[in-house]
DOPAMI-998029 format. One record per atom (N, C-alpha, C): residue number from 1; residue in three letters; x, y, z negated. Coordinates in nm, 2 decimals. Layout:
# DOPAMI-998029
   roba   guti       c1       c2       c3
    NUM    Ala        X        Y        Z
...
# end
This chain:
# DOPAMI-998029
   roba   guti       c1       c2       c3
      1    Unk    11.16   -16.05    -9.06
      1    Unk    11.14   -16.19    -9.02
      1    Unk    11.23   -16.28    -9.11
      2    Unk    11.36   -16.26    -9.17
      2    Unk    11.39   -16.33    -9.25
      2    Unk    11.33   -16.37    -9.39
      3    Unk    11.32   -16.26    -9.43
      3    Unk    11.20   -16.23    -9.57
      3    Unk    11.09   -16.35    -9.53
      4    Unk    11.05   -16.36    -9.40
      4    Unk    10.92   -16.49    -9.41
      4    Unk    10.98   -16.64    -9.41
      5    Unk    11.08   -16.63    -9.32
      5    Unk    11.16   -16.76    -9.34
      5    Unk    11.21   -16.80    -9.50
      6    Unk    11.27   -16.74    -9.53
      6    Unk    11.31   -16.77    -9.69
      6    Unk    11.17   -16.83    -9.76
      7    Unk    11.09   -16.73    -9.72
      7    Unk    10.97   -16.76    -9.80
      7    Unk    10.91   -16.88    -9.79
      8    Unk    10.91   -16.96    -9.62
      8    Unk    10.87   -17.11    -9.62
      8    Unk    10.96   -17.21    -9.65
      9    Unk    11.10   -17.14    -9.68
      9    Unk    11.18   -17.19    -9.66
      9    Unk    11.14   -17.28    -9.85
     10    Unk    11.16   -17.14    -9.93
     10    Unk    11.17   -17.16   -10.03
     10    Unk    11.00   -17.26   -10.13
     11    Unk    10.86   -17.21   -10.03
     11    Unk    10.75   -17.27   -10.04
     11    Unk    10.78   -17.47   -10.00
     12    Unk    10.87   -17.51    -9.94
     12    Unk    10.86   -17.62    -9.88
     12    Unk    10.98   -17.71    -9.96
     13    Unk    11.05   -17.59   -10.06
     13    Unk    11.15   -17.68   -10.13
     13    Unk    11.07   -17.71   -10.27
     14    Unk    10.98   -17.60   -10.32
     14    Unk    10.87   -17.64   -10.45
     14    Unk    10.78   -17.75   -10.38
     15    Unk    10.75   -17.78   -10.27
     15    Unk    10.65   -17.88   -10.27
     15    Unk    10.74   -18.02   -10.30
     16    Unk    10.87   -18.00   -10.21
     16    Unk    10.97   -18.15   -10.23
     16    Unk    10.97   -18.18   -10.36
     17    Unk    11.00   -18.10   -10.47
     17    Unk    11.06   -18.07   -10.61
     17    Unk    10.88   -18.12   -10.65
     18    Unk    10.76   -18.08   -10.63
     18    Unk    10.72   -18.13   -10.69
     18    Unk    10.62   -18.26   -10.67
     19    Unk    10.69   -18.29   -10.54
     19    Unk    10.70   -18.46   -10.52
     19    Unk    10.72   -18.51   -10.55
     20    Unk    10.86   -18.46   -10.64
     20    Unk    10.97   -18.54   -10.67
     20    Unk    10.96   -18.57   -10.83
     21    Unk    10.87   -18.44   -10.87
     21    Unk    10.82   -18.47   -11.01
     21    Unk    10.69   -18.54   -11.05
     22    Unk    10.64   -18.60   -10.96
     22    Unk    10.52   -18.69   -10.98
     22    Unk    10.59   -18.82   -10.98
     23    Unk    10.67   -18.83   -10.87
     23    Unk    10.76   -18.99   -10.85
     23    Unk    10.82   -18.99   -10.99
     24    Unk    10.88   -18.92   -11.07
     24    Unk    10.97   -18.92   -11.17
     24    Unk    10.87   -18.95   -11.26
     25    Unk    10.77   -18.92   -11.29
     25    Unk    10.63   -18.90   -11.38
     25    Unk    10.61   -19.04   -11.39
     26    Unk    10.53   -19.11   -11.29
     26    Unk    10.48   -19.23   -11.25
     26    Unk    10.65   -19.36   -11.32
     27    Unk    10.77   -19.31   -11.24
     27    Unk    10.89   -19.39   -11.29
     27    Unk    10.87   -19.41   -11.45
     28    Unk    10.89   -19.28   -11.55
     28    Unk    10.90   -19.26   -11.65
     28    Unk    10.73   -19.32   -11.73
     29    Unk    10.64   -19.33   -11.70
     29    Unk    10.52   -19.42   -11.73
     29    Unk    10.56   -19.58   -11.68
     30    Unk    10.58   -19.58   -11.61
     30    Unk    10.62   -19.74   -11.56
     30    Unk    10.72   -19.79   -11.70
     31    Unk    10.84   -19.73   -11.70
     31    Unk    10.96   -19.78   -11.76
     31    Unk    10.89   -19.77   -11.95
     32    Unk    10.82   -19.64   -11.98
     32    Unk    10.78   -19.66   -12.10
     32    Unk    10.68   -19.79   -12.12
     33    Unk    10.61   -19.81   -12.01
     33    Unk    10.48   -19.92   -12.07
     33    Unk    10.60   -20.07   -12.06
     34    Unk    10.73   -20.07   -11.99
     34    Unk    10.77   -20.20   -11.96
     34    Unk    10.83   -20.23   -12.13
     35    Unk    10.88   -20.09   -12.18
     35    Unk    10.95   -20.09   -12.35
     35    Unk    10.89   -20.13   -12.38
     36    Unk    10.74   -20.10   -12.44
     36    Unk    10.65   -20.11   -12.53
     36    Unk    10.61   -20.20   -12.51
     37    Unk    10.62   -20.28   -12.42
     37    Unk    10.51   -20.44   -12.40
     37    Unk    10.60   -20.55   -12.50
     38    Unk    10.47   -20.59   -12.56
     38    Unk    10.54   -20.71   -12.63
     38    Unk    10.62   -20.81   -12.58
     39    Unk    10.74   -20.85   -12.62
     39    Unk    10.80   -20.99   -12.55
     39    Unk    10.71   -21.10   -12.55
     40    Unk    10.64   -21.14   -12.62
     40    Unk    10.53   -21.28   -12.62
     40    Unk    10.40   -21.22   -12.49
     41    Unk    10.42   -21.09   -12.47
     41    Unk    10.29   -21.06   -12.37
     41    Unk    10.19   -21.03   -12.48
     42    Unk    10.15   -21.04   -12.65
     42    Unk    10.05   -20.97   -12.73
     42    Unk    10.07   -20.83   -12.73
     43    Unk     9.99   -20.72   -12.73
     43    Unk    10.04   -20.59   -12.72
     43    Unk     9.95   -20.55   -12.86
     44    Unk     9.96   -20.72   -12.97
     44    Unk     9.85   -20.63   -13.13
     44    Unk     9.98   -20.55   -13.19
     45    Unk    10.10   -20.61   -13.18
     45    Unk    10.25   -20.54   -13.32
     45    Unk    10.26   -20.61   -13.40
     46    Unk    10.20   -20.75   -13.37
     46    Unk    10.24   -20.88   -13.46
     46    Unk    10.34   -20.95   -13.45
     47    Unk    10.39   -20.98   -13.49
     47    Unk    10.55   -21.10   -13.49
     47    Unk    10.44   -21.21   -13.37
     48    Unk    10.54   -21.30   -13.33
     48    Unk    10.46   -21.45   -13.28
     48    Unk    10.36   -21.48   -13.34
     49    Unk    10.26   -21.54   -13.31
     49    Unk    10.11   -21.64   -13.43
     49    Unk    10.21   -21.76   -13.43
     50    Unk    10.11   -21.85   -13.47
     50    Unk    10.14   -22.00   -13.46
     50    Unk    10.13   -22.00   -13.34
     51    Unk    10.20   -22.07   -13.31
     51    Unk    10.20   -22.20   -13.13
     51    Unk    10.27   -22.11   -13.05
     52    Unk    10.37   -21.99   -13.12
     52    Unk    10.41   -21.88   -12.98
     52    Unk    10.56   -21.92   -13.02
     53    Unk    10.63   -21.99   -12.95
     53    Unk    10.75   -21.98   -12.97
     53    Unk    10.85   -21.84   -12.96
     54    Unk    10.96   -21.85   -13.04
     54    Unk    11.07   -21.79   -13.08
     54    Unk    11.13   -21.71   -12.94
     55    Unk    11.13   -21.64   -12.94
     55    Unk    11.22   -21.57   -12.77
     55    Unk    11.32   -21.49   -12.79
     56    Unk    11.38   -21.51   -12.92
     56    Unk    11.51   -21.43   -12.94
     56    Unk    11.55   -21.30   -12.89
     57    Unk    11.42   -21.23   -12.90
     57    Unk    11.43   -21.10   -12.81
     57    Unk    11.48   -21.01   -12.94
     58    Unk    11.53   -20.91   -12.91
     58    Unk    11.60   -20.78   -13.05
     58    Unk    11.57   -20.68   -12.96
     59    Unk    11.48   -20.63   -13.06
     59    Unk    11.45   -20.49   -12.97
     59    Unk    11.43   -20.37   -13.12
# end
């Protein structure tokens, strides 16, 4: 009987663990698209056009 306990024991800690790697997944997609987004909001890899003011951003 122990041998089956361990066993849900240990089945129920891979499911947490891989809850826990989808939340981390989703986090790590979130945080990469917030880097890569342009500061002006254009996402071409252009500097400012005309009429886009300066945002002193350094990245």
């Amino acid at each position: 009987m122990n041998n089956r306990s361990e066993s849900t024991d240990t089945e129920a800690r891979v499911r947490e663990l891989q809850m826990q790697v989808e939340d981390l997944k989703e986090l790590v997609n979130t945080l990469l698209s917030v880097i890569c987004e342009e500061p002006d909001g254009v996402s071409s890899g252009a500097v400012p056009s005309y009429g886009q003011p300066k945002m002193n951003y350094c990245m």
